[in-house]
N, CA and C atoms as a LAMMPS dump frame, in Angstrom:
ITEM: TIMESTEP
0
ITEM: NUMBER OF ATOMS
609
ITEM: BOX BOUNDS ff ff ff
-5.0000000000000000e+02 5.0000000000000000e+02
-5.0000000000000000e+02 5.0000000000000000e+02
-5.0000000000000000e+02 5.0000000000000000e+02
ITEM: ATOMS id mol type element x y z
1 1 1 N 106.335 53.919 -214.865
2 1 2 C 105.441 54.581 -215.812
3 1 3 C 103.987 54.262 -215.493
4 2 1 N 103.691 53.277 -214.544
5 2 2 C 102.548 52.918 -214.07
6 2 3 C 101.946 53.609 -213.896
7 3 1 N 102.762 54.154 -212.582
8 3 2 C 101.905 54.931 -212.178
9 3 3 C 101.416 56.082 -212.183
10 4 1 N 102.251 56.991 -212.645
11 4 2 C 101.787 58.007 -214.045
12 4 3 C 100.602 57.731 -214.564
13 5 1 N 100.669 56.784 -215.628
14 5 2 C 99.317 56.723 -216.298
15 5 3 C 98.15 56.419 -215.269
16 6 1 N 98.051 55.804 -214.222
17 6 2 C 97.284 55.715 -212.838
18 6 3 C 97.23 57.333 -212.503
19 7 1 N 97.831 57.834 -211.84
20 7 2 C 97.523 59.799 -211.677
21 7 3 C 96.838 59.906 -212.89
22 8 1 N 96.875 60.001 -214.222
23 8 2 C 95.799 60.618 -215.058
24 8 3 C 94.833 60.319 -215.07
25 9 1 N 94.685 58.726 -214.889
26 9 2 C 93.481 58.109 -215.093
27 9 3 C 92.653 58.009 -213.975
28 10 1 N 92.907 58.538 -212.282
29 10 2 C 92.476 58.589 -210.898
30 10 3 C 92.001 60.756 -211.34
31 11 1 N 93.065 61.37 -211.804
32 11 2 C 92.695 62.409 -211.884
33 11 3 C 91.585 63.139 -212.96
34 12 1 N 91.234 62.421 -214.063
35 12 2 C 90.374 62.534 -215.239
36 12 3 C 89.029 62.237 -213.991
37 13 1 N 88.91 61.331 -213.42
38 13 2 C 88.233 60.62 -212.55
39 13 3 C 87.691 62.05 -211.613
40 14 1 N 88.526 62.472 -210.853
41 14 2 C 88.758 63.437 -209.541
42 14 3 C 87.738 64.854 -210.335
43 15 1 N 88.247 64.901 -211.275
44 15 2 C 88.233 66.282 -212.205
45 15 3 C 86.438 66.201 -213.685
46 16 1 N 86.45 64.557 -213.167
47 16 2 C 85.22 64.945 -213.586
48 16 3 C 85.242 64.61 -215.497
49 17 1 N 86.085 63.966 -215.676
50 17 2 C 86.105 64.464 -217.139
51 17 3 C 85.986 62.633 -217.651
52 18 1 N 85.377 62.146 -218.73
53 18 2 C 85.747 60.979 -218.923
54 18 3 C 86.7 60.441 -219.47
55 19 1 N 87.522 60.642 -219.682
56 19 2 C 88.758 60.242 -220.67
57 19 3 C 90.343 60.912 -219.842
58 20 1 N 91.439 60.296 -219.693
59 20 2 C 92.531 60.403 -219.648
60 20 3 C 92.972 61.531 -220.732
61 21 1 N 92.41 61.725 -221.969
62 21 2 C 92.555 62.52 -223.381
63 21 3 C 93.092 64.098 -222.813
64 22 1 N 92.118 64.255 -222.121
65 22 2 C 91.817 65.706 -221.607
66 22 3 C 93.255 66.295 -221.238
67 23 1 N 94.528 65.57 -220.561
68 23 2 C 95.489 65.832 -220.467
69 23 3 C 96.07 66.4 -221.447
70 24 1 N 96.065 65.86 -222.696
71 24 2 C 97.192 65.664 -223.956
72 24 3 C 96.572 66.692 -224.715
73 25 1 N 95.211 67.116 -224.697
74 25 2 C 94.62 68.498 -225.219
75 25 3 C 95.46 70.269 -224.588
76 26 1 N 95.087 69.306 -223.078
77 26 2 C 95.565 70.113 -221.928
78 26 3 C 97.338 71.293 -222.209
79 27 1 N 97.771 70.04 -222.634
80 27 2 C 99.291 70.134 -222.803
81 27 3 C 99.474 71.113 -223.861
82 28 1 N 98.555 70.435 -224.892
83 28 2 C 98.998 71.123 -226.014
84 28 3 C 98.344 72.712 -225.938
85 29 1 N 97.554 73.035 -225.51
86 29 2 C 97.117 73.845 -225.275
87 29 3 C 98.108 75.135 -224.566
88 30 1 N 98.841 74.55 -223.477
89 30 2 C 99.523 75.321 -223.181
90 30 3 C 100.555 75.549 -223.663
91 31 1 N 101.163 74.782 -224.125
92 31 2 C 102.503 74.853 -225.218
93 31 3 C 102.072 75.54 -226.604
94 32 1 N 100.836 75.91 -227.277
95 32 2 C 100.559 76.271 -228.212
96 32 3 C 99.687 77.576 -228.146
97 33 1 N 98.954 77.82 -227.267
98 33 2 C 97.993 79.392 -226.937
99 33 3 C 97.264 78.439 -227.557
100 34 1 N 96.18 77.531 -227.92
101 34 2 C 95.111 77.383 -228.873
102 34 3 C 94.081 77.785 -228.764
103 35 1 N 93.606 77.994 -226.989
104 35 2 C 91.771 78.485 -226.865
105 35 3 C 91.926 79.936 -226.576
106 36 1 N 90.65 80.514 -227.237
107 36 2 C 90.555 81.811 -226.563
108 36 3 C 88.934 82.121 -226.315
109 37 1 N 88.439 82.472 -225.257
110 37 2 C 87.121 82.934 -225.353
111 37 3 C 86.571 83.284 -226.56
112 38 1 N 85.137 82.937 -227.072
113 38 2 C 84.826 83.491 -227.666
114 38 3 C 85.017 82.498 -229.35
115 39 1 N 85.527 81.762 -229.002
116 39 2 C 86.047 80.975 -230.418
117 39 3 C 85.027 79.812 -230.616
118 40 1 N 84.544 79.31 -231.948
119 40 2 C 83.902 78.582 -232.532
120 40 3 C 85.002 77.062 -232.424
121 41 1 N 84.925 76.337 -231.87
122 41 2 C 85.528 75.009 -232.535
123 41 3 C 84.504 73.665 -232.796
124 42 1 N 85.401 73.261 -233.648
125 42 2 C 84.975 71.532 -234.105
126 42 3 C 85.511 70.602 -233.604
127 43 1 N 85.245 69.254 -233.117
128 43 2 C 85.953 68.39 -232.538
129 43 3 C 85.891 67.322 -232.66
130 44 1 N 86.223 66.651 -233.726
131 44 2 C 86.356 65.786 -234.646
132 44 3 C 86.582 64.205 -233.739
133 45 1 N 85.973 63.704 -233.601
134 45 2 C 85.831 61.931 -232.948
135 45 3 C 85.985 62.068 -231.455
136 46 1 N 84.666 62.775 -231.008
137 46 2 C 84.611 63.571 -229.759
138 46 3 C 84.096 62.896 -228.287
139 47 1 N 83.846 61.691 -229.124
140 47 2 C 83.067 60.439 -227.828
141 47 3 C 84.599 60.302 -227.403
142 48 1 N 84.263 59.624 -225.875
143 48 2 C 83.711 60.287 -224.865
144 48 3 C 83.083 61.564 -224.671
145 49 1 N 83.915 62.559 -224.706
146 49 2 C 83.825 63.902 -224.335
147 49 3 C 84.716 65.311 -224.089
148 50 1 N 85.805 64.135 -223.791
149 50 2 C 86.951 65.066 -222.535
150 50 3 C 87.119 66.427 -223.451
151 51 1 N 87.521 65.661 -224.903
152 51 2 C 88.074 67.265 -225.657
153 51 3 C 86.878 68.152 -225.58
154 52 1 N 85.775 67.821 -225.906
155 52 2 C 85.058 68.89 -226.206
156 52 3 C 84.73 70.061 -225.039
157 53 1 N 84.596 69.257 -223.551
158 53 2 C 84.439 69.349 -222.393
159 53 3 C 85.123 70.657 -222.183
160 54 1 N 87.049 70.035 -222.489
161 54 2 C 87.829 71.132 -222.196
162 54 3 C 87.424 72.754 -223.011
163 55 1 N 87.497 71.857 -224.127
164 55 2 C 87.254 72.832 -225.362
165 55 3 C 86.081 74.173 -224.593
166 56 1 N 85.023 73.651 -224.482
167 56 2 C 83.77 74.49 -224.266
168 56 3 C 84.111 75.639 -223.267
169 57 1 N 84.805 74.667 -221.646
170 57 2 C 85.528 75.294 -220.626
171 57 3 C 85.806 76.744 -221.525
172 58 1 N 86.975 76.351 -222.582
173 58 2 C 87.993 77.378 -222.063
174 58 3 C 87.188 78.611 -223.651
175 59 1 N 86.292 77.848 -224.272
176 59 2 C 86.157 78.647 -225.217
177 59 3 C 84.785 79.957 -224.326
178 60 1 N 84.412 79.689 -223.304
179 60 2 C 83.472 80.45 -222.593
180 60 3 C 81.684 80.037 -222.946
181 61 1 N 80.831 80.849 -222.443
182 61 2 C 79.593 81.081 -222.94
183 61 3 C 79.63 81.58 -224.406
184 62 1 N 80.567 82.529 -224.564
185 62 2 C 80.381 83.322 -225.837
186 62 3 C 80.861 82.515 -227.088
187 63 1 N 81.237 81.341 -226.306
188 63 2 C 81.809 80.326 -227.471
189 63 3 C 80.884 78.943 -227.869
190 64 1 N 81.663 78.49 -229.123
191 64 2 C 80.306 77.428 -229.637
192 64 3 C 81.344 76.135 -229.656
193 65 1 N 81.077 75.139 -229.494
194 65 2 C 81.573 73.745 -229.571
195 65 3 C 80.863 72.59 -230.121
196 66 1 N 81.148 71.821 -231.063
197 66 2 C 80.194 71.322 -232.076
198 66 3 C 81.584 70.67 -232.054
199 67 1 N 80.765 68.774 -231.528
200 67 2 C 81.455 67.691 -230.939
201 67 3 C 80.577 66.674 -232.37
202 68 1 N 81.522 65.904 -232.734
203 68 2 C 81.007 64.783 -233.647
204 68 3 C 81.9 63.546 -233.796
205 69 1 N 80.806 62.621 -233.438
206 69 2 C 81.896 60.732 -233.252
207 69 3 C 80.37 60.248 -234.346
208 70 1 N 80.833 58.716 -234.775
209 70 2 C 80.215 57.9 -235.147
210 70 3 C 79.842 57.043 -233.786
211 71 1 N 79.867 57.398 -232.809
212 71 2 C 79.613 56.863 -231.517
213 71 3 C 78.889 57.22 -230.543
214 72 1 N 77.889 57.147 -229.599
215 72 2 C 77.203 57.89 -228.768
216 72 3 C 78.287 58.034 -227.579
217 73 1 N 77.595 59.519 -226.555
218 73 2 C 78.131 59.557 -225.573
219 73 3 C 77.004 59.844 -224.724
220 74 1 N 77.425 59.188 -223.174
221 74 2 C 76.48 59.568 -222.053
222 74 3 C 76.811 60.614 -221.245
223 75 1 N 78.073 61.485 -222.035
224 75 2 C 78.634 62.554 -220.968
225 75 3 C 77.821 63.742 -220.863
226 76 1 N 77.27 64.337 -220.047
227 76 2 C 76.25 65.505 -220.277
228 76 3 C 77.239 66.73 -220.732
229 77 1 N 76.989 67.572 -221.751
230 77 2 C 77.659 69.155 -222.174
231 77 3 C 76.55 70.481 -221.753
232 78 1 N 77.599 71.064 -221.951
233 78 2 C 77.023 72.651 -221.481
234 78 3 C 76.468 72.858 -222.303
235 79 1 N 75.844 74.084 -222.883
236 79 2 C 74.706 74.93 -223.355
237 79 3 C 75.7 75.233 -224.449
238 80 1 N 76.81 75.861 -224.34
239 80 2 C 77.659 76.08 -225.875
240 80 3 C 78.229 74.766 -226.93
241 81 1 N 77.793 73.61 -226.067
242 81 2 C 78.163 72.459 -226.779
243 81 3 C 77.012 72.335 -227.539
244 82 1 N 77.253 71.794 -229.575
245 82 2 C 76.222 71.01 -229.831
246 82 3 C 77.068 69.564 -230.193
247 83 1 N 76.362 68.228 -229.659
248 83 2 C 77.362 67.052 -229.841
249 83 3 C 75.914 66.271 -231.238
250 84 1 N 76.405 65.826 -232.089
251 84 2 C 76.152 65.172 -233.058
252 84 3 C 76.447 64.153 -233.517
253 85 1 N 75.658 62.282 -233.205
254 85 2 C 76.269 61.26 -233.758
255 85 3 C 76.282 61.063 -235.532
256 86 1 N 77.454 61.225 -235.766
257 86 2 C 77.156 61.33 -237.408
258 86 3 C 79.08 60.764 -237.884
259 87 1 N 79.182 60.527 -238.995
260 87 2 C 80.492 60.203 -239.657
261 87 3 C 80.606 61.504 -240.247
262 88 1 N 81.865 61.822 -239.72
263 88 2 C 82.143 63.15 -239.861
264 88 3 C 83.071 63.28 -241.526
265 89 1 N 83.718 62.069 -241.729
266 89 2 C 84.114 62.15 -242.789
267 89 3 C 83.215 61.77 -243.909
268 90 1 N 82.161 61.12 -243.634
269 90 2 C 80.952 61.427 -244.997
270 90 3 C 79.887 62.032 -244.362
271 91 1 N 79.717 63.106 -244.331
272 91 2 C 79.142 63.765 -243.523
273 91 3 C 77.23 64.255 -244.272
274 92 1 N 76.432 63.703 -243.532
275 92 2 C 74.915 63.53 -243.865
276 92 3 C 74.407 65.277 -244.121
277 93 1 N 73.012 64.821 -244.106
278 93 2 C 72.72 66.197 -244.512
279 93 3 C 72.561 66.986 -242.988
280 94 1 N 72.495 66.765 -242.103
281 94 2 C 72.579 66.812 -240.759
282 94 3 C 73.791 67.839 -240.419
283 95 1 N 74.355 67.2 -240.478
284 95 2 C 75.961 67.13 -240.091
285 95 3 C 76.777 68.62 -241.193
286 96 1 N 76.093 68.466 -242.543
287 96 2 C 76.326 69.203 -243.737
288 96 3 C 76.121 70.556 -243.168
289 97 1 N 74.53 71.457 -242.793
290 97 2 C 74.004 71.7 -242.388
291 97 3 C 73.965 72.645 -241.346
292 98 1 N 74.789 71.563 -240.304
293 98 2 C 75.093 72.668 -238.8
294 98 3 C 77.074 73.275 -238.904
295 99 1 N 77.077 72.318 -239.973
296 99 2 C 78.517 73.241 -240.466
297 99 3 C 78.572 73.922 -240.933
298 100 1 N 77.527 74.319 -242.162
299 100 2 C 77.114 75.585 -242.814
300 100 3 C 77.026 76.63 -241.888
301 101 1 N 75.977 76.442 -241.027
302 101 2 C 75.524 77.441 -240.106
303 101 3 C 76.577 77.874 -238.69
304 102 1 N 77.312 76.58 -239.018
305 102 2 C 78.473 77.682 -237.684
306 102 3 C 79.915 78.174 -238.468
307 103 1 N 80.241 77.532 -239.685
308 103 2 C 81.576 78.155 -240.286
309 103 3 C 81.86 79.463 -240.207
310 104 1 N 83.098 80.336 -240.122
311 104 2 C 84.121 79.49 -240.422
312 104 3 C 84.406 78.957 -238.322
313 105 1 N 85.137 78.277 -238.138
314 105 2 C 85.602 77.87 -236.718
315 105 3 C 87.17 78.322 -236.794
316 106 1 N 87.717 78.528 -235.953
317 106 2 C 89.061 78.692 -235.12
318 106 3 C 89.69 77.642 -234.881
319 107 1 N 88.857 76.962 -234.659
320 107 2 C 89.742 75.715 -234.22
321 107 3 C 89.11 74.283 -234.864
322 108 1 N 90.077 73.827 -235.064
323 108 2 C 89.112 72.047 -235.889
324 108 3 C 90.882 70.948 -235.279
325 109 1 N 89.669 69.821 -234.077
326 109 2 C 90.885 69.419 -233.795
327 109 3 C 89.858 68.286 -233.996
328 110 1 N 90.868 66.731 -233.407
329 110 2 C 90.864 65.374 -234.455
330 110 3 C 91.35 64.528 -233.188
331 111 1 N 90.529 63.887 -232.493
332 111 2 C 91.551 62.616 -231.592
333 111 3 C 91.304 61.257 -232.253
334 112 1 N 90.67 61.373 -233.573
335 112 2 C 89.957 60.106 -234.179
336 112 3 C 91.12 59.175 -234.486
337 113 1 N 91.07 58.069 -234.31
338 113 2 C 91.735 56.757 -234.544
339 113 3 C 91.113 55.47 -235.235
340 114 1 N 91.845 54.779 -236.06
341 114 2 C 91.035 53.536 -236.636
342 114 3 C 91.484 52.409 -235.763
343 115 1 N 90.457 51.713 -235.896
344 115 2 C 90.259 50.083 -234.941
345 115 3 C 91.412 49.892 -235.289
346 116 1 N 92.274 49.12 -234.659
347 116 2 C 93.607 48.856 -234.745
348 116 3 C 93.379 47.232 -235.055
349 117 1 N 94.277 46.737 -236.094
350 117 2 C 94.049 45.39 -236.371
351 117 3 C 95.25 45.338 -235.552
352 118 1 N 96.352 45.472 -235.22
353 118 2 C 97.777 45.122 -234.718
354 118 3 C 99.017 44.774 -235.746
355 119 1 N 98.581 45.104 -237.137
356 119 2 C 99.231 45.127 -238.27
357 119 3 C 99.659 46.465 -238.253
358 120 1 N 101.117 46.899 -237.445
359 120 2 C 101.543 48.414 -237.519
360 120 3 C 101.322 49.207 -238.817
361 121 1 N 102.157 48.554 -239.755
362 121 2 C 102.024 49.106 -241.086
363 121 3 C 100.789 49.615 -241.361
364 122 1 N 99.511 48.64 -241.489
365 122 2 C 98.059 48.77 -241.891
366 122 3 C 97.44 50.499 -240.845
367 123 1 N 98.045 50.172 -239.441
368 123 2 C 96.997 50.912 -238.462
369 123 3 C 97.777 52.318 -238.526
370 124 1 N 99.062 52.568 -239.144
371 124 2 C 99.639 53.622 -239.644
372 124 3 C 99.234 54.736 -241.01
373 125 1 N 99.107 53.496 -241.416
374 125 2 C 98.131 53.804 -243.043
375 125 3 C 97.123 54.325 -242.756
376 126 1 N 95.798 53.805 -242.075
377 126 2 C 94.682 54.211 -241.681
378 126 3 C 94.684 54.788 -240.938
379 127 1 N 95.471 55.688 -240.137
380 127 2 C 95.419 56.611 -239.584
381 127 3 C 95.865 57.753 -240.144
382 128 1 N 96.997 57.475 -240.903
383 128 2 C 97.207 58.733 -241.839
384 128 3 C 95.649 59.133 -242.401
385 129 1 N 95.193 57.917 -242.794
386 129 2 C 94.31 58.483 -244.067
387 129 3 C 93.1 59.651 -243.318
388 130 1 N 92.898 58.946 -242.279
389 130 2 C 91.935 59.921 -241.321
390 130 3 C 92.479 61.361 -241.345
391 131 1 N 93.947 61.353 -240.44
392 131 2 C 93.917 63.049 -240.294
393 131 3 C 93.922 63.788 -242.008
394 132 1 N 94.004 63.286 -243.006
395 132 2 C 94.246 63.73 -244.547
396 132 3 C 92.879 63.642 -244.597
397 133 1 N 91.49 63.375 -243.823
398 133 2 C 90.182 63.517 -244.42
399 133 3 C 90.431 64.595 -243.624
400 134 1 N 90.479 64.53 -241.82
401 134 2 C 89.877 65.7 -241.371
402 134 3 C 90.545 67.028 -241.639
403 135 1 N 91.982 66.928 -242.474
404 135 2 C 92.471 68.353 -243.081
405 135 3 C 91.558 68.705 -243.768
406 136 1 N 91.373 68.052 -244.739
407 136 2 C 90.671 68.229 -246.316
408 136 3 C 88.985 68.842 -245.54
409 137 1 N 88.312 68.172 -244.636
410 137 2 C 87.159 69.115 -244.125
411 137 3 C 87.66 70.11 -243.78
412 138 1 N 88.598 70.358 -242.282
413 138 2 C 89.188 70.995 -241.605
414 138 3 C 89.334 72.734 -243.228
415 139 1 N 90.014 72.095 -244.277
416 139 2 C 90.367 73.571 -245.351
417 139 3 C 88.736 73.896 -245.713
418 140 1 N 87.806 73.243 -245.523
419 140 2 C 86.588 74.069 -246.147
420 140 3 C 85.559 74.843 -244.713
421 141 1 N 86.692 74.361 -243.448
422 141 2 C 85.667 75.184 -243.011
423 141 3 C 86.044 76.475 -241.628
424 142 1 N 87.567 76.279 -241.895
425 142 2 C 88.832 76.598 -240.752
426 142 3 C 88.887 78.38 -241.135
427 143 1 N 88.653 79.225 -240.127
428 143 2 C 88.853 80.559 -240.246
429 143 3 C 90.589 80.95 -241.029
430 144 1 N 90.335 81.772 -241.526
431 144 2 C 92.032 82.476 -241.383
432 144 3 C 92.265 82.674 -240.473
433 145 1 N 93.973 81.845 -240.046
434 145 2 C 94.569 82.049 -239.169
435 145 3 C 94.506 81.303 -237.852
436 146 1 N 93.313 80.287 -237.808
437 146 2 C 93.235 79.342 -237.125
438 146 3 C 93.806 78.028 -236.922
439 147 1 N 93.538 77.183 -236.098
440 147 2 C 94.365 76.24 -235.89
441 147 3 C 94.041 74.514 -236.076
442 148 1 N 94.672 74.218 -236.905
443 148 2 C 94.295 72.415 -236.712
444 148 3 C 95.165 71.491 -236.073
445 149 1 N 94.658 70.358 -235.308
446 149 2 C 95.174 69.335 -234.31
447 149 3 C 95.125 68.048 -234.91
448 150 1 N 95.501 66.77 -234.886
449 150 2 C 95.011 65.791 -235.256
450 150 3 C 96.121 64.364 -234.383
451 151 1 N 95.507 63.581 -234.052
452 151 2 C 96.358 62.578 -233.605
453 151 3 C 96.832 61.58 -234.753
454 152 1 N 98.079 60.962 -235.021
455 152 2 C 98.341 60.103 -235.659
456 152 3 C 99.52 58.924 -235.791
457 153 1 N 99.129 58.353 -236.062
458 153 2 C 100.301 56.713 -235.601
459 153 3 C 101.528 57.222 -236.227
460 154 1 N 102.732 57.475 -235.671
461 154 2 C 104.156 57.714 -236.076
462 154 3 C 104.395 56.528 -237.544
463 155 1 N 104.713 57.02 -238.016
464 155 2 C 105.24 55.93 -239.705
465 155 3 C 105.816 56.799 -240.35
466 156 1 N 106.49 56.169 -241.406
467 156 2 C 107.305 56.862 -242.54
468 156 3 C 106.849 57.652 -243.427
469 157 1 N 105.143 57.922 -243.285
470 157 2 C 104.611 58.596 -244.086
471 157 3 C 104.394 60.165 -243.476
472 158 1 N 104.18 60.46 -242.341
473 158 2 C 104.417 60.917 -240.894
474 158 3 C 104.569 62.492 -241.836
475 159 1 N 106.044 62.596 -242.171
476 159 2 C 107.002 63.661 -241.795
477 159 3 C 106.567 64.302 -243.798
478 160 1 N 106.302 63.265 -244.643
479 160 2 C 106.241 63.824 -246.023
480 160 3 C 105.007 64.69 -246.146
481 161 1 N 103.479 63.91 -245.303
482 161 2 C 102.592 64.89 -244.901
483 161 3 C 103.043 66.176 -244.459
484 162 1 N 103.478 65.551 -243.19
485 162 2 C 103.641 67.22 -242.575
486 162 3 C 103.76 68.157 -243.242
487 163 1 N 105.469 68.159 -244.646
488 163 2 C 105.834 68.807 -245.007
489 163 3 C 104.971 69.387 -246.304
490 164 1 N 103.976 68.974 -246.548
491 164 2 C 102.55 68.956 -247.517
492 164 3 C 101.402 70.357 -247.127
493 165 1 N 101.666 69.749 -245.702
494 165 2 C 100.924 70.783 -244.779
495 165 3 C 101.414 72.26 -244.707
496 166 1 N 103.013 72.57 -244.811
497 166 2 C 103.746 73.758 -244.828
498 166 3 C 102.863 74.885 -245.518
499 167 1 N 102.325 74.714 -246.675
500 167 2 C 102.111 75.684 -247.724
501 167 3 C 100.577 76.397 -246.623
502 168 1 N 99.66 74.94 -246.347
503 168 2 C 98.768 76.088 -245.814
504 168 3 C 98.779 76.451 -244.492
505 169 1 N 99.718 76.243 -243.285
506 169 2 C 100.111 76.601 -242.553
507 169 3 C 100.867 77.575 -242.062
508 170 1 N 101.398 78.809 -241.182
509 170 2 C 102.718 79.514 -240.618
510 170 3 C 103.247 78.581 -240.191
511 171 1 N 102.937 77.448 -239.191
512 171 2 C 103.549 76.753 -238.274
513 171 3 C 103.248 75.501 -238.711
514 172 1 N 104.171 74.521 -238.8
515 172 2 C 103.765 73.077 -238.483
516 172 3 C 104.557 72.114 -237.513
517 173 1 N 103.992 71.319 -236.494
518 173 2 C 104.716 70.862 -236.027
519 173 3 C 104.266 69.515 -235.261
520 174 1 N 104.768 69.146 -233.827
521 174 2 C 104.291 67.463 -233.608
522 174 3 C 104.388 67.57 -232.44
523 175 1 N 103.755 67.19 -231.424
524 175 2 C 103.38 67.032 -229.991
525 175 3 C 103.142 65.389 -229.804
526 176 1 N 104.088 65.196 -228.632
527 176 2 C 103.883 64.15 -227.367
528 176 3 C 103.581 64.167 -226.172
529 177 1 N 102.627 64.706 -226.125
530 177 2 C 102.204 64.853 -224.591
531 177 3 C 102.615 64.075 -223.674
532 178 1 N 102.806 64.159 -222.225
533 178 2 C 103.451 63.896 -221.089
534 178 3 C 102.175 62.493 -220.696
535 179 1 N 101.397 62.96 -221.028
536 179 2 C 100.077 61.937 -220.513
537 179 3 C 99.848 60.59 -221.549
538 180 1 N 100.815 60.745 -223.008
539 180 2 C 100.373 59.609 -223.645
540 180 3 C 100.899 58.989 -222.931
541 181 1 N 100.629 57.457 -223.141
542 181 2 C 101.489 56.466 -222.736
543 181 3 C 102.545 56.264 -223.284
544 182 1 N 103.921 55.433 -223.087
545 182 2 C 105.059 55.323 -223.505
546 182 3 C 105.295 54.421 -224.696
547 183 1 N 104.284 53.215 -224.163
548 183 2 C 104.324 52.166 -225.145
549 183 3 C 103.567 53.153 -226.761
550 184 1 N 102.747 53.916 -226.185
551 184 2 C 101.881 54.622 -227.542
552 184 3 C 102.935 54.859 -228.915
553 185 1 N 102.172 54.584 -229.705
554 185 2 C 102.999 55.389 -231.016
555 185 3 C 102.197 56.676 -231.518
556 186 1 N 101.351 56.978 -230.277
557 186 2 C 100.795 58.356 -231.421
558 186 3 C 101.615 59.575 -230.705
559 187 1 N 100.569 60.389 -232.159
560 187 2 C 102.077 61.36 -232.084
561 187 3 C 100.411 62.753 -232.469
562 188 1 N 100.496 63.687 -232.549
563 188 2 C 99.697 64.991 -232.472
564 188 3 C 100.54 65.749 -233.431
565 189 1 N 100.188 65.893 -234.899
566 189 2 C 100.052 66.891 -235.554
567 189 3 C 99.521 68.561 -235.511
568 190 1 N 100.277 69.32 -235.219
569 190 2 C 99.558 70.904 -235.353
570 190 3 C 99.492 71.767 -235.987
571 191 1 N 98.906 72.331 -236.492
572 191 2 C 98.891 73.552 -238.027
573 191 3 C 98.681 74.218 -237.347
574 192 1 N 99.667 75.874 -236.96
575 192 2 C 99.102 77.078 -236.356
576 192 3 C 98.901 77.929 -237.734
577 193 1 N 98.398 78.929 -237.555
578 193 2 C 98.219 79.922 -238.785
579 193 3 C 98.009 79.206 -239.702
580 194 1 N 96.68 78.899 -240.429
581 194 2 C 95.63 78.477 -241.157
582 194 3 C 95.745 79.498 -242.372
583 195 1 N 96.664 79.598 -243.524
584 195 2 C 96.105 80.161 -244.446
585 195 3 C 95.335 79.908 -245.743
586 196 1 N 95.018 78.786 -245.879
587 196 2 C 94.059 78.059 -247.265
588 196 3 C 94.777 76.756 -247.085
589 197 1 N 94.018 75.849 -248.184
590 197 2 C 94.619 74.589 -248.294
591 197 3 C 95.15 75.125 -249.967
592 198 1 N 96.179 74.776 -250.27
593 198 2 C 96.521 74.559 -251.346
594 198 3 C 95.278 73.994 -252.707
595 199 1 N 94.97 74.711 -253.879
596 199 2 C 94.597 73.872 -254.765
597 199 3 C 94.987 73.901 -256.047
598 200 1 N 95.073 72.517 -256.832
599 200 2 C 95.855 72.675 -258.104
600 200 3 C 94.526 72.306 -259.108
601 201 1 N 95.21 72.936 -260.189
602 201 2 C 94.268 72.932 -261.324
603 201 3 C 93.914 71.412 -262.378
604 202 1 N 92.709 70.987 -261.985
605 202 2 C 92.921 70.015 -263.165
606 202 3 C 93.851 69.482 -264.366
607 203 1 N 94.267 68.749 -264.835
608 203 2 C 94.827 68.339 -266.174
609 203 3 C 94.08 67.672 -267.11
């Protein structure tokens, strides 16, 4: 399995891209139709780069890509990229702002992860809680019929989400890309067909 993860990480290298990531986008991409010229996406904990990189690639000139980490990057982007250091889940007036002005997007995907203490339970939890923020943005700003991505630590909480997700989704389902690692426990959440987020009425 070494050396596997060595080919991605010599070929991310070869290909120019910073991150090994770019694979597991890659994958899903083809197993799912997700880019099409011309499409607006968001790309939710985007330092390094790789996703957005791909993203921009395949979304064309005519397409917009609007990359956001709480982290800087030194990777240079194209002209359809705008990259923004900001916390995307409390999101400034900045950040508020250039989402206004590009909504709705096609695509809103998520490679964000929390610092891992090595307490499975804990780094399961906090990772749930992430992709359940970037849905909850993801419903205020996701076209009809578009698509959401999100990475997240396999746990028992996993599969009750998912099934949460059904109502505003056609499709829901879970990707392991060929490029994670083996030892990994993450796992890639996908919402195809975007129809609203569910909302219930006060009591």
């Amino acid at each position: 399995m070494k050396k596997i993860q060595d080919h991605y990480f010599k070929r991310a290298k070869q290909e120019n891209y910073p991150a090994r990531s770019i694979y597991k986008l890659q994958e899903m991409d083809s197993n799912f139709k997700l880019f099409k010229p011309g499409q607006k996406v968001l790309d939710l904990g985007a330092t390094p780069g790789s996703w957005t990189l791909y993203a921009a690639k395949k979304v064309g000139p005519s397409g917009r890509v609007v990359g956001v980490d709480i982290n800087p990057t030194d990777t240079p982007f194209p002209e359809n990229v705008t990259f923004l250091v900001a916390d995307a889940l409390e999101p400034g007036p900045e950040f508020r702002e250039l989402l206004e002005s590009m909504k709705p997007f096609h695509l809103v995907i998520s490679d964000m992860a929390p610092r891992t203490t090595g307490a499975r339970i804990t780094d399961q939890a906090r990772s749930l809680e992430l992709v359940e923020q970037a849905l909850a943005l993801a419903g205020t700003c996701l076209i009809h019929g578009g698509h959401f991505i999100a990475k997240v630590f396999m746990g028992p909480d996993v599969k009750p989400f998912m099934d949460s997700m059904r109502g505003a989704f056609e499709k829901v389902k879970t990707a392991k890309p060929k490029s994670s690692r083996s030892e990994s426990f993450e796992l890639f959440i996908v919402g195809l067909g975007f129809r609203g987020l569910q909302t219930y009425p006060e009591e």
